[in-house]
C-alpha positions as CSV (number, residue, x, y, z in Angstrom):
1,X,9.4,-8.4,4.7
2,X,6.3,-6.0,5.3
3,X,5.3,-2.9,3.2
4,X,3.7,-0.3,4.0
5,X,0.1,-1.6,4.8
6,X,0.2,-5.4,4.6
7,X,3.2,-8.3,6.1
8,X,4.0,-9.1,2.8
9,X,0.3,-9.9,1.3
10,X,-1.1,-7.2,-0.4
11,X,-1.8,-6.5,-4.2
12,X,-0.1,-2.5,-4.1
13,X,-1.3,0.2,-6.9
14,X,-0.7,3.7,-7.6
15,X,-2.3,6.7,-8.6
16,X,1.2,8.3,-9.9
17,X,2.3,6.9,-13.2
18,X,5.9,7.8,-12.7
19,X,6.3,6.3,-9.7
20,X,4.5,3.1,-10.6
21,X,7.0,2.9,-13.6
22,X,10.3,3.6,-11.6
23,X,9.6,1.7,-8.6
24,X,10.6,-1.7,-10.0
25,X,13.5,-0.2,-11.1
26,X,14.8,2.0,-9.4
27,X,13.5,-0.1,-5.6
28,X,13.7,-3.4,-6.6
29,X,16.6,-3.2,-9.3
30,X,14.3,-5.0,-12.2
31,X,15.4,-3.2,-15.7
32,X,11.7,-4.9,-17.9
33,X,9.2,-3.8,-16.6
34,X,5.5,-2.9,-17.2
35,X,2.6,-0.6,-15.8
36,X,-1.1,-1.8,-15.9
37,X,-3.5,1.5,-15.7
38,X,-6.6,0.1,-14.7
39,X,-9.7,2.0,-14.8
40,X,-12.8,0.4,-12.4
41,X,-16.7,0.6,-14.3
42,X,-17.8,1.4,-10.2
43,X,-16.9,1.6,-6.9
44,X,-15.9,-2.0,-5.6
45,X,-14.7,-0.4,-2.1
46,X,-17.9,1.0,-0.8
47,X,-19.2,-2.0,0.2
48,X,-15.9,-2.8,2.3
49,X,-14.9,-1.5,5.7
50,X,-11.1,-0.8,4.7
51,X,-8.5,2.0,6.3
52,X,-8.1,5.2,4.7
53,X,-5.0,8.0,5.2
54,X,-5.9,11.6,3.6
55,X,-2.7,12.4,5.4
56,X,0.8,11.2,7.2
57,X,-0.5,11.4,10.5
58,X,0.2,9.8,13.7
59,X,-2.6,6.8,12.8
60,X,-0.7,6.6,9.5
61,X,2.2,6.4,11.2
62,X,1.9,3.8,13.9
63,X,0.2,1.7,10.6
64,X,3.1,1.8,8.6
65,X,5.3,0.9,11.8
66,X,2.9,-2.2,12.6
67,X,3.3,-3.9,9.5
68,X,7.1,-2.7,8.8
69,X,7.9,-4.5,11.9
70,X,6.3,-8.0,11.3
71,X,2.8,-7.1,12.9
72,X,4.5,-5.7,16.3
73,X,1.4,-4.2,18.0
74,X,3.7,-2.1,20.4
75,X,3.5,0.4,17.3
76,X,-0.4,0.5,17.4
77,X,-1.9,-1.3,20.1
78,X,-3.5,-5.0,20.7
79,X,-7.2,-3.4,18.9
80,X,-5.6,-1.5,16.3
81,X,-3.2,-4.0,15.2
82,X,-6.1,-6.3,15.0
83,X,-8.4,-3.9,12.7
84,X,-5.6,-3.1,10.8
85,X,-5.3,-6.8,9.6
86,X,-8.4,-7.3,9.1
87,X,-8.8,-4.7,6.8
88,X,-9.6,-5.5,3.1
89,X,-7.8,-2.5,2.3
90,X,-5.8,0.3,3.3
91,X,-5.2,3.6,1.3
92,X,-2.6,6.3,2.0
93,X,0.6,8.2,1.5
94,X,3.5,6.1,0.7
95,X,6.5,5.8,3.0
96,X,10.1,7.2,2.0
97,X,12.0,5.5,4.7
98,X,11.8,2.0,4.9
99,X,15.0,0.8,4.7
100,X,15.7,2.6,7.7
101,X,13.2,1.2,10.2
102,X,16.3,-0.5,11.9
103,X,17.5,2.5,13.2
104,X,16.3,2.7,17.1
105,X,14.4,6.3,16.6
106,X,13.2,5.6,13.3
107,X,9.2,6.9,12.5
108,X,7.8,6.8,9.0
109,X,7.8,9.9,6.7
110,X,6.1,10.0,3.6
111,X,7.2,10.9,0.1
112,X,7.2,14.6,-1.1
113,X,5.4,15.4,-2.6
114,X,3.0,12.8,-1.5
115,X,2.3,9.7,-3.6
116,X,-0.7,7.5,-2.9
117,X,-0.4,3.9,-2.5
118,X,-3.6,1.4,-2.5
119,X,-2.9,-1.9,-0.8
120,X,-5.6,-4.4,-1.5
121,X,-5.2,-7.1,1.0
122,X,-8.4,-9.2,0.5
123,X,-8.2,-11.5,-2.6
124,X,-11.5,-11.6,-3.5
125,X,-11.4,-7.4,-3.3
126,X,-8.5,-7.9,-5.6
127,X,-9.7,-10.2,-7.8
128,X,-12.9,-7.8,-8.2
129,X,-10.0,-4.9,-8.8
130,X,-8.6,-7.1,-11.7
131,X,-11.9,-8.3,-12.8
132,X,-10.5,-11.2,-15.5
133,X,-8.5,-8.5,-17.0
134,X,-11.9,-6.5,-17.8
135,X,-10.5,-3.8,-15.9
136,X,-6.9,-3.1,-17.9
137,X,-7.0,0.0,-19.6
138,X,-3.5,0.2,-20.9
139,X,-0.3,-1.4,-20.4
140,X,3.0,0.5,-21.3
141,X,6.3,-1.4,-21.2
């Protein structure tokens, strides 16, 4: 199933602590879990065309829509459908509602107060992200 920015490929981080460290268990039911901090030397997203959300808007919106319905480009458009998955990565608020996108009205809200998701969906971006490990700064379990 899709999340908010990829159709079920995407490497997703967090700026909020707290939510990385519920998510797993409160979301996805998983009682051991860990969060990786990471902490990048430079940019490694400069370079890269990717998609960023400052806000929930009506962009973010029809984004979150496209990918939470398996790609469906009646959310976004033929174009926009097709930049969005080509995107190396996409930043933005995360969205509160997904297990209600079956509901015939349903639009994406995001969380309040806002958390920020990063979803990289290129694997060499991601493997640049993770960097052998270099990049780890702490892990808390």
């Amino acid at each position: 199933e899709g999340g908010d920015f990829s159709d079920g490929r995407g490497f997703y981080v967090t700026s909020d602590y707290f939510f990385g460290h519920k998510w797993p268990q409160e979301m996805m039911k998983r009682p051991n879990t860990a969060v990786i901090v990471f902490k990048l030397k430079n940019d490694k997203f400069s370079s890269k065309a990717g998609k960023a959300f400052s806000v929930d808007s009506k962009e973010w919106q029809n984004a979150i829509g496209f990918f939470r319905n398996k790609k469906d480009s009646n959310c976004c458009g033929i174009k926009k459908g097709k930049e969005l998955i080509r995107c190396p990565y996409i930043f933005g608020p995360i969205s509160k509602d997904g297990k209600d996108m079956k509901n015939q009205n349903w639009s994406p809200r995001a969380r309040t107060p806002k958390v920020f998701e990063l979803c990289l969906k290129d694997d060499l971006l991601a493997d640049d992200f993770y960097n052998h490990g270099h990049n780890i700064h702490k892990t808390f379990f």
